[in-house]
C-alpha positions, -999 to +999 in steps of 0.1 A: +000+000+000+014+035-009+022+054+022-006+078+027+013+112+040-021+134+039-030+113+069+002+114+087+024+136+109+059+144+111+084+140+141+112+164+129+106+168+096+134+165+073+145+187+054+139+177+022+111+152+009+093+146-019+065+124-030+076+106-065+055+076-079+036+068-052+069+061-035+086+090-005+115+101-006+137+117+020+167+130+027+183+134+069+191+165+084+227+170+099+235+141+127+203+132+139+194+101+159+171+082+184+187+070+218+183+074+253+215+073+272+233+035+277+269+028+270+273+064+250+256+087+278+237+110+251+201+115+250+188+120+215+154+124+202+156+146+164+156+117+141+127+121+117+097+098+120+067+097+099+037+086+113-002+073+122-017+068+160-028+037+166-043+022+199-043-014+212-032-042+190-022-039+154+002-053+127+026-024+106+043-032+073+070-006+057+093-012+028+122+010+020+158+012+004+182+037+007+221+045+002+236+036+030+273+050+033+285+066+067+285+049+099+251+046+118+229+055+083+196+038+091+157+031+079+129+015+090+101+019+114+096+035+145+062+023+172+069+056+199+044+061+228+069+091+236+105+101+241+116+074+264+094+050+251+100+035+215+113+009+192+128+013+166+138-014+142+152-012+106+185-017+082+218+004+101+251+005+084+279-006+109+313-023+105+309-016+068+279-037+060+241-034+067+229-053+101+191-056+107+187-037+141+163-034+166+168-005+194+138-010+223+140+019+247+120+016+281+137+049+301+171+036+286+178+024+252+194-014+239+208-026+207+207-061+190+219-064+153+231-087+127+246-084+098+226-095+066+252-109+045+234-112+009+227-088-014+192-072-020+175-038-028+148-031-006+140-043+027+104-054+041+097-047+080+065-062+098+056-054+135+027-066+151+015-056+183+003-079+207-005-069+248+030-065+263+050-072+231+064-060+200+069-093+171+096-080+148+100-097+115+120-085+085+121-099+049+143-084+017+133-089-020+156-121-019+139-139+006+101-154+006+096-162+042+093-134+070+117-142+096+119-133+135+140-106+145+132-100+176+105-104+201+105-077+226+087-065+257+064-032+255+044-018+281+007-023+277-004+006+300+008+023+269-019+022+245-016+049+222+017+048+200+028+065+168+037+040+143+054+046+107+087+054+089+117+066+105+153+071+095+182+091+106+219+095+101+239+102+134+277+113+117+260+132+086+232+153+067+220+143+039+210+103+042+186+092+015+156+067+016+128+060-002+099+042+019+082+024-009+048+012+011+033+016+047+002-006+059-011-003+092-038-030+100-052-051+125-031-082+139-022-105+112-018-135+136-001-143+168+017-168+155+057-168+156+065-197+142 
């Protein structure tokens, strides 16, 4: 489904972006980023984050490419209840490769990543919602099968969240994406495997 930016709202709007064949394209402002505080001790909250509110229970699909080039480039999607409360899951260029990565932040921030070691152009992220947890799949053009990134804990008393696209580049302006599609639906299943 093409993304649907009438009915959305920005979080620190880039500053450039452009609607092009039913496909958005976006370019970072200078060193923005989402983290809150472990291991590096800086609290950040400019990255740019496109997005619906959604309450309870849901499933979100975004597919996107980009160039990624400098340390820390990333893409994805973001599910944010507020600034110390997110997730935000996606492709991020360390070590000179992409990794899939997942940051969960409840007060304080984590990281898990792993590098995806074959080639592919765009990248397909699902999350679905379900009570106290955040399912995190991923699937690129090369692949058939969704497959589990992550399955991670989210507080329930939080029921309204801000879900949808969000990239950022942490050493550098001008990052480019294109998010390609955004669906926001009801749970597709609660099944993991």
């Amino acid at each position: 489904m093409m993304i649907d930016t009438a009915r959305m709202t920005w979080l620190n709007p880039p500053p450039r972006f452009e609607e092009r064949n039913g496909d958005l394209h976006v370019w970072s402002g200078p060193k923005t980023d989402f983290w809150q505080g472990t291991y590096y001790g800086f609290h950040r909250d400019d990255g740019h984050f496109l997005h619906q509110r959604r309450g309870g229970d849901f499933s979100a699909e975004v597919s996107f490419s980009a160039r990624y080039e400098e340390l820390y480039d990333q893409a994805g999607m973001m599910v944010r209840a507020d600034a110390t409360h997110w997730m935000k899951c996606g492709i991020e260029y360390t070590d000179g490769a992409m990794h899939f990565s997942v940051v969960v932040t409840n007060g304080n921030s984590d990281w898990s990543a792993f590098r995806l070691d074959h080639a592919f152009e765009r990248m397909g992220v699902r999350v679905t919602r379900t009570g106290d947890a955040l399912f995190i799949q991923y699937r690129t053009d090369r692949m058939e099968d969704w497959r589990m990134a992550r399955l991670a804990w989210f507080d329930p008393a939080l029921v309204q969240v801000a879900v949808g696209p969000a990239f950022c580049s942490p050493q550098r302006a001008g990052f480019e994406a294109v998010f390609h599609a955004f669906s926001l639906t009801d749970p597709l299943s609660r099944d993991i495997h």
